[in-house]
N, C-alpha and C positions, 0 to 999 in steps of 0.2 A: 561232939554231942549235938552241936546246932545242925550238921548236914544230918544226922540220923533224923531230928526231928522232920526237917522240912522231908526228906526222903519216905519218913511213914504218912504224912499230909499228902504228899502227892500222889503215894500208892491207896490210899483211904477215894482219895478222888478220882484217881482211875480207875478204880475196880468199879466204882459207881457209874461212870461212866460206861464200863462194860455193860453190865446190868443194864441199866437205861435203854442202852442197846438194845441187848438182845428181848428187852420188854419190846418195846418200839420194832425190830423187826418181825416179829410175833403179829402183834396188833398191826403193822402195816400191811402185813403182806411182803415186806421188801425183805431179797433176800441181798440185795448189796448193804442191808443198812443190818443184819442180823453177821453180814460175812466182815463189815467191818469190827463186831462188838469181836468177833474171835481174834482181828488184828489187835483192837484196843487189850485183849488177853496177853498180846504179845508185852506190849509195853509193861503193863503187871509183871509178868515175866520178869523184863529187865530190873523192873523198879527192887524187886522181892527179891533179885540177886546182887543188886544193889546194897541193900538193906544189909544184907544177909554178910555182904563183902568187909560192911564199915565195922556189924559188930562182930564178926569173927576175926578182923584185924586188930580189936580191942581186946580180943578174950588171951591171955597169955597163952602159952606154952607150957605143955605138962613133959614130964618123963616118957611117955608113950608117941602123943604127937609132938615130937619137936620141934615143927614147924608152925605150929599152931593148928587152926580152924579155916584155913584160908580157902580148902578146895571143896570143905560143905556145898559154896554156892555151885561148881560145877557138876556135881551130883543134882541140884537139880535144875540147874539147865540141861542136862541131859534126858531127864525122866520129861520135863513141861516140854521141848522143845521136839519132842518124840510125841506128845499128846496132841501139840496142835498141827505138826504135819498130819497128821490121825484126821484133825478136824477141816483142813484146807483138805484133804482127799474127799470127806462128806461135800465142802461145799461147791466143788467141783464136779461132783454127781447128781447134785441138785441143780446147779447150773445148767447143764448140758438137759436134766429134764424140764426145765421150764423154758427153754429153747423150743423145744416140740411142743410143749404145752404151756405157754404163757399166761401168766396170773398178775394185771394189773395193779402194783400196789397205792397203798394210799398215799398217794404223796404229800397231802401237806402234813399229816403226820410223822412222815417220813425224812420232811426237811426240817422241820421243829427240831428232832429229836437229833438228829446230825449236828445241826446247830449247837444245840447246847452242850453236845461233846465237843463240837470244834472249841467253843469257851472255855470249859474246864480244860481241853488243852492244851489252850493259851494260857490262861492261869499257871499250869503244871511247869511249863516252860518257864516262864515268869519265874517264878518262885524257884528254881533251880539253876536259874540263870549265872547268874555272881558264882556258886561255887561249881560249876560246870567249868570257868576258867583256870580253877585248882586245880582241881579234881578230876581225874582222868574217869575213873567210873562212872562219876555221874556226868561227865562229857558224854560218856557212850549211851545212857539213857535218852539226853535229849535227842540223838539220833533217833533211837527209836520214836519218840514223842515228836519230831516232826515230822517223820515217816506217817503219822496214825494221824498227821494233820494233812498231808495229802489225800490220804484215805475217805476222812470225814468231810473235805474240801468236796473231791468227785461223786461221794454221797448228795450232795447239797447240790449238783452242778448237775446231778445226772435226774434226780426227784424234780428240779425243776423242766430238762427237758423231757423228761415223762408225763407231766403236767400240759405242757403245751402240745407235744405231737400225739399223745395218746399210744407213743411206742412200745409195749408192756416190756420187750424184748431187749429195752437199755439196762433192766434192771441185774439182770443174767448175767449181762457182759457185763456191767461194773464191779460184780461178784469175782471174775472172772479178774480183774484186775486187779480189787482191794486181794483177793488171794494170791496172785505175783508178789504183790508187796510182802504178804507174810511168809510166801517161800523164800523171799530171798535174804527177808530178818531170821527166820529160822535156823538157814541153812548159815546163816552165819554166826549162830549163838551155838551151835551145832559141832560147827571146824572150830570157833576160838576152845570149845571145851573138849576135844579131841585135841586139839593141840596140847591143853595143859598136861591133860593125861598121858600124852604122848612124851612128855618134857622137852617139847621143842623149844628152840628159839623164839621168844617173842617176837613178831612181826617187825618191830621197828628198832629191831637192835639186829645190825650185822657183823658177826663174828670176825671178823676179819679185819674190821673195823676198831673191834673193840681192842683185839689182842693189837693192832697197829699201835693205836694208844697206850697201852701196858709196859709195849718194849721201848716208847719212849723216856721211862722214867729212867731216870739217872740210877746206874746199879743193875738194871734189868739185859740180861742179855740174849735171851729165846722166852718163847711160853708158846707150853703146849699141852695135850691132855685139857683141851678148855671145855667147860660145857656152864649153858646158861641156858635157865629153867626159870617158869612162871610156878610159885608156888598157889596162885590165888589174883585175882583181880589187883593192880598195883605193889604188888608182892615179889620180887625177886631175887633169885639166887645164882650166883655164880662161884665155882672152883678149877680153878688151874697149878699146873706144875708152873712154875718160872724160877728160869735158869737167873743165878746170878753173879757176880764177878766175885773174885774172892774177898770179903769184908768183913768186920767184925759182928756179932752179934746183935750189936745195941744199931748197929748202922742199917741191919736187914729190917729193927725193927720201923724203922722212917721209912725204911720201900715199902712195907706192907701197909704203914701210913697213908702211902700218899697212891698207893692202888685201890686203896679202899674210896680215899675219896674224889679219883677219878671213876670209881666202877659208880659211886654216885652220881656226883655231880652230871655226868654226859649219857649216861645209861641208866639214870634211877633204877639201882642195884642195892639193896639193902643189903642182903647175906653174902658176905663175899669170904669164902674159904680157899687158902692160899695152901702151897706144897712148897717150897723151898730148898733148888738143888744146887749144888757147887759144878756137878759136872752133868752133862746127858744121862737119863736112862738107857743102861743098856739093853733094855728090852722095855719099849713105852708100852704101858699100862692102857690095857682097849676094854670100855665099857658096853 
């Protein structure tokens, strides 16, 4: 409950931030400080799938979804994540025409208001710091949230040297780079929710790895048919066949014990569904 709270405070202040933005690139003229407020959209982005992550991992399981609510948030990262490549293509057409046609923006306006986003994205930091070390989802926000402190940084770096050299033509190329930034958060909110859909392997769990550790438990003598799936942001499922020696019942129950909380403990595997053979499949089972 305490992460959801701080999670909607910082999304409350980042969207404000947005806004302020895209006020201030309006009234500036500037369009690195209107191309950063569609970055700071990004971070909204994470924050809302964030959110979206903590209470759908709270909501149970119905007879329908049995897995719960966990993949809501990748629907839409998929749909925002698809809008704002939509919007990095605008600002890279506006770019390339204010290259031939330069429009000096206002700069001290323009660093004010960068300013005061770089704060609030200090603050957002701050305030999500402590459970960012828990918490793997909201680890991945602060990414974003430093990311959009770069952004706000060369807004600030770039309005002042527009200010002294009179270059109207800094402001384009800054555009031109706060948009790199947002292609390459995109493209990665992008692949992690094509991955889900795809039911790949989690990036940081290697199979081979995993099933090594399985056949070391006492009792364990092959596994195979393994597959491991992200059902949702910190969410996971894993099921395999494993072969085992001939034992009694009550004794397979202690191996499924102690796979369950190796599939935890080294893999943070929540759902682990187990198959249980005495001898090989004669024809292994291909999904």
């Amino acid at each position: 409950m305490r992460v959801r709270r701080r999670l909607v405070a910082a999304l409350l202040a980042t969207a404000l931030v947005a806004l302020l933005e895209f006020w201030g690139g309006v009234a500036s003229r500037s369009l690195a400080l209107t191309s950063d407020a569609v970055h700071v959209c990004t971070d909204v982005l994470a924050l809302a799938l964030a959110l979206l992550a903590a209470i759908g991992s709270a909501r149970p399981a119905d007879p329908r979804r049995t897995f719960g609510y966990g993949r809501i948030e990748v629907l839409g990262a998929l749909v925002n994540g698809s809008l704002l490549f939509v919007a990095t293509i605008a600002i890279v057409y506006e770019a390339a025409r204010r290259f031939a046609l330069p429009v000096e923006p206002g700069t001290s306006l323009m660093i004010l208001v960068a300013a005061i986003g770089l704060a609030i994205n200090g603050g957002v930091a701050l305030l999500l710091r402590a459970d960012g070390r828990r918490d793997l989802n909201v680890r991945a926000v602060l990414f974003h949230v430093f990311g959009d402190a770069l952004g706000g940084a060369a807004v600030i770096l770039g309005g002042v040297a527009i200010a002294v050299t009179r270059a109207a033509w800094i402001d384009p190329l800054l555009s031109l780079f706060v948009a790199g930034i947002i292609v390459v958060g995109v493209v990665r909110v992008l692949r992690d929710a094509t991955d889900v859909l795809l039911e790949s392997v989690p990036g940081d769990v290697d199979a081979r790895n995993l099933t090594g550790h399985l056949e070391k438990i006492a009792g364990v003598c092959g596994v195979h048919d393994l597959h491991v799936w992200s059902i949702g942001s910190g969410s996971r499922a894993l099921s395999a066949h494993v072969l085992l020696d001939d034992r009694r019942l009550s004794e397979a129950a202690d191996v499924l014990r102690e796979i369950t909380e190796c599939a935890q403990e080294h893999f943070s595997i929540a759902h682990v569904t187990i198959q249980f053979e005495c001898d090989s499949c004669p024809i292994p089972l291909r999904h």
